[in-house]
C-alpha positions in Angstrom: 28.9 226.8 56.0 29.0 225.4 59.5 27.9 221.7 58.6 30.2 222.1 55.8 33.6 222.9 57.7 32.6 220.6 60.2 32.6 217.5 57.2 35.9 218.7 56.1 37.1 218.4 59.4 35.8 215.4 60.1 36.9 213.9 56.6 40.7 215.3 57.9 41.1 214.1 61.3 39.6 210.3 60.4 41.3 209.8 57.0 43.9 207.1 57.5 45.9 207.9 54.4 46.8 211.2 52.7 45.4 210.5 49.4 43.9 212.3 46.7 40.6 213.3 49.2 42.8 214.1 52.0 44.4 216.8 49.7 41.3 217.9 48.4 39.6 218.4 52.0 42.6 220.0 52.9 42.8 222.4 50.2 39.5 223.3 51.1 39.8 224.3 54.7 42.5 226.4 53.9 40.1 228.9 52.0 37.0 227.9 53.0 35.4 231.6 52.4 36.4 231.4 48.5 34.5 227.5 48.3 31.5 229.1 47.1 33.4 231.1 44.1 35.2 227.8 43.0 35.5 226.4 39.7 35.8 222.7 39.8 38.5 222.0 36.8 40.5 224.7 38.9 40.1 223.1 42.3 40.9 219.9 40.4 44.3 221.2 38.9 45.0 222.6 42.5 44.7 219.3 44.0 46.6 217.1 41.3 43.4 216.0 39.8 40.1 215.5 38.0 36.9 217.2 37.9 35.6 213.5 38.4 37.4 213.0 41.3 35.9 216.1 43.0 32.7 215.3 42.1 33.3 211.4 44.1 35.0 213.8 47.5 31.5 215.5 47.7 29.7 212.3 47.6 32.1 210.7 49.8 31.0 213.3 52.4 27.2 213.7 51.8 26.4 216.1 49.0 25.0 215.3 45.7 28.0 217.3 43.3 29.9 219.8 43.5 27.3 222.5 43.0 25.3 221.2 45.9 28.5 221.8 48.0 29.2 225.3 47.1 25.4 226.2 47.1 26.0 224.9 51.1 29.0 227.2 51.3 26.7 230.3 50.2 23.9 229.4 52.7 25.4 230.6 55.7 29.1 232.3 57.0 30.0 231.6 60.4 29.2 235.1 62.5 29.5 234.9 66.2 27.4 238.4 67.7 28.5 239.7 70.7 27.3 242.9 72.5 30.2 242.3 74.9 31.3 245.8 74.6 34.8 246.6 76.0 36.9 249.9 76.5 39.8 249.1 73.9 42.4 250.5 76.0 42.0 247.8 78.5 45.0 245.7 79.3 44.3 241.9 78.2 44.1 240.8 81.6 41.3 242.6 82.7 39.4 241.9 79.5 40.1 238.5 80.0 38.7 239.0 83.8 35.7 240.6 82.5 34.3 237.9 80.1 35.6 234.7 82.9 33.0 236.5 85.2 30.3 236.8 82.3 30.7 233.2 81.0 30.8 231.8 84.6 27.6 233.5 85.5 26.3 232.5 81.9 26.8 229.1 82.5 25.2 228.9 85.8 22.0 230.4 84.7 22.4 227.7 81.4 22.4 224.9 83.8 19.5 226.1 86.1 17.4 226.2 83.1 18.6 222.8 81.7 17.8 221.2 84.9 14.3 222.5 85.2 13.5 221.5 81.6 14.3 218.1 81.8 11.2 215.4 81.9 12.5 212.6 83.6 9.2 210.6 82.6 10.9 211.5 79.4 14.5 210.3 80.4 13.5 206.8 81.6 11.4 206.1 78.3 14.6 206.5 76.4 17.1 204.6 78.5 14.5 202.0 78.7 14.4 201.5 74.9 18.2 201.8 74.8 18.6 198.9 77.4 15.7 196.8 75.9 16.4 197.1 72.4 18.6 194.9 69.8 19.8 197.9 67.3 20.9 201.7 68.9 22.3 204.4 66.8 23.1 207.6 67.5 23.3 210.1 64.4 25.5 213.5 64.9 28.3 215.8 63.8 31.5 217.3 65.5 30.1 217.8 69.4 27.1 216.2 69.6 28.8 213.3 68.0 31.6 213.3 70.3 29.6 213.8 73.6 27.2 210.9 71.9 30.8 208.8 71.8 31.5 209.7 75.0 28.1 208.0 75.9 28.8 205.0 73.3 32.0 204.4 76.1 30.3 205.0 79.6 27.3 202.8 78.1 29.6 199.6 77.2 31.2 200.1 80.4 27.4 198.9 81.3 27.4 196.1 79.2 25.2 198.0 76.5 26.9 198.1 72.9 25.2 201.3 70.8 26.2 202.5 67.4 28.3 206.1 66.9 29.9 206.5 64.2 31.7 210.2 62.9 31.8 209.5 59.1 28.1 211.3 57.4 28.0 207.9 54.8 28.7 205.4 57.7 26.1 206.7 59.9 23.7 206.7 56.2 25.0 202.7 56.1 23.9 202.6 59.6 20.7 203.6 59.4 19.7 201.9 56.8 20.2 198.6 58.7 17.4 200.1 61.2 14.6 197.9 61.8 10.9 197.6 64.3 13.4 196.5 66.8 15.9 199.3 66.9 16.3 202.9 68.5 17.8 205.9 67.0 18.8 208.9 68.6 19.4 212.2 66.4 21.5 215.1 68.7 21.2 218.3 66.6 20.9 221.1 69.0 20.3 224.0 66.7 18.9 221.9 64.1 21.3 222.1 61.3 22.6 218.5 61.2 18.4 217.7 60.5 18.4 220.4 58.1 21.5 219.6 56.3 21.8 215.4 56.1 18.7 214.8 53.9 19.5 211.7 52.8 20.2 210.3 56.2 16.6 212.0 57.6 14.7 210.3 54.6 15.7 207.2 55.6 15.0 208.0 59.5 11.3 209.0 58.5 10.6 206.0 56.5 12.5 203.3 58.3 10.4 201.3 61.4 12.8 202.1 64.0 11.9 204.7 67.4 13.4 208.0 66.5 13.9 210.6 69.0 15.5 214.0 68.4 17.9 215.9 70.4 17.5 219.8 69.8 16.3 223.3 70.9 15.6 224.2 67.4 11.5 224.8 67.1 11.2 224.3 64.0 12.1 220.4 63.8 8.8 218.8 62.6 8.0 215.3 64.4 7.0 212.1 62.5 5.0 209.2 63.2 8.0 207.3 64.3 9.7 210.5 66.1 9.7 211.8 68.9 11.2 215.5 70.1 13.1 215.8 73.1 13.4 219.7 73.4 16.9 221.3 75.4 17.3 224.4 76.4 20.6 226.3 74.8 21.0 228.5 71.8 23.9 228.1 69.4 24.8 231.4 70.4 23.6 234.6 72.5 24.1 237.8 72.0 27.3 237.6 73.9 28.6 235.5 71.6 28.5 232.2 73.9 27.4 229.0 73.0 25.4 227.1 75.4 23.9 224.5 73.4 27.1 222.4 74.1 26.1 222.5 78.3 22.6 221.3 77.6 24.2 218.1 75.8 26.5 217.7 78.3 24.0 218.1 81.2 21.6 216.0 79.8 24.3 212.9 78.3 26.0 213.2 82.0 22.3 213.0 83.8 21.0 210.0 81.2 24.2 207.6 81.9 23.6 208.3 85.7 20.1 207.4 85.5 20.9 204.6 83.5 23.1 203.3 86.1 20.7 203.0 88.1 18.0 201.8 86.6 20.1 199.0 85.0 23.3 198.3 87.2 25.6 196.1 86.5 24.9 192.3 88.8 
């Protein structure tokens, strides 16, 4: 469900017109717990159209039909825990004093272990195939897209063009331009965007180019041409914080430093 509300949004805030596919991601978001229940001639009369034209929307954003996109709707709700446990009668302000003083304390311990873990033997292999070679892409969603584009921008500031783009079927036009002489750099930190994008992860496996992988998920199997750069982080503890998103900072923020260095500007 995640993945999935993060391509609707995605789909919403880069669509240049308001068209028939704006309206349909639209409709979508607004009710985004009922997608799984959806019949596709009624979503189609909702949005002014036809079954057919649903069926193109779901392609357009990386599913195979309609049914593939609900079955992703069913895989997973959006359910932050927290054992954060508050008196109710609290006033807001104190609440609000309780969990600053938990998520500051959070994130210091998150960066302390972030900083330990990274390798940087492992950091200066990967800049140096940025700088050195012809092609670089970076594959993401929402975040780790975003920090990725923040990288895209502090990179060309160096004088090194890489690849970023937000849409799912760009990115899949992307890679499929990969070659012996080109890098690509998948940032999934819990794994889902791997999981999820099978189409674009077929052609990652099979295509010549250096992959490396971006994620605290365990599970992500390597490949001959990947390699697994493991962060620290968790999508979310047990007190409902996220602290996947400090890991990518940390390590995007340490990388362009290093990379600065290592290849400054004459």
């Amino acid at each position: 469900m995640k993945d999935l509300i993060y391509r609707l949004l995605d789909f919403i805030n880069n669509h240049k017109t308001k068209d028939t596919n704006y309206f349909i991601a639209l409709f979508l978001l607004k009710d985004v717990y009922q997608i799984a229940s959806m019949n596709i001639t009624v979503l189609a009369e909702s949005c002014y159209t036809s079954p057919a034209a649903v069926t193109r929307f779901c392609k357009r954003i990386g599913y195979s039909s309609f049914q593939e996109f609900k079955e992703m709707a069913k895989i997973e709700h959006i359910t932050i825990p927290t054992d954060v446990q508050m008196d109710v009668s609290l006033p807001a302000i104190e609440k609000g004093n309780i969990l600053q003083h938990k998520l500051y304390h959070k994130m210091v311990d998150w960066l302390d272990s972030v900083e330990s873990n990274i390798q940087v033997s492992e950091a200066q292999h990967i800049l140096k195939l940025i700088n050195e070679s012809e092609k670089v892409s970076f594959f993401g969603t929402q975040l780790s897209q975003a920090i990725a584009q923040d990288f895209q921008y502090r990179l060309a500031k160096l004088g090194k063009f890489v690849q970023a783009f937000s849409d799912i079927q760009e990115q899949l036009a992307d890679a499929l331009e990969l070659d012996e002489h080109s890098v690509a750099i998948v940032t999934s930190p819990s794994g889902r965007f791997v999981e999820d994008n099978s189409d674009l992860m077929r052609v990652l496996r099979t295509c010549q180019a250096k992959v490396f992988v971006l994620t605290h998920n365990e599970d992500i199997s390597s490949y001959s041409n990947w390699e697994i750069i493991r962060l620290q982080g968790r999508s979310y503890d047990r007190t409902g914080f996220s602290s996947e998103r400090f890991s990518l900072m940390y390590f995007f923020d340490f990388a362009i430093a290093y990379y600065q260095q290592l290849y400054p500007l004459e």
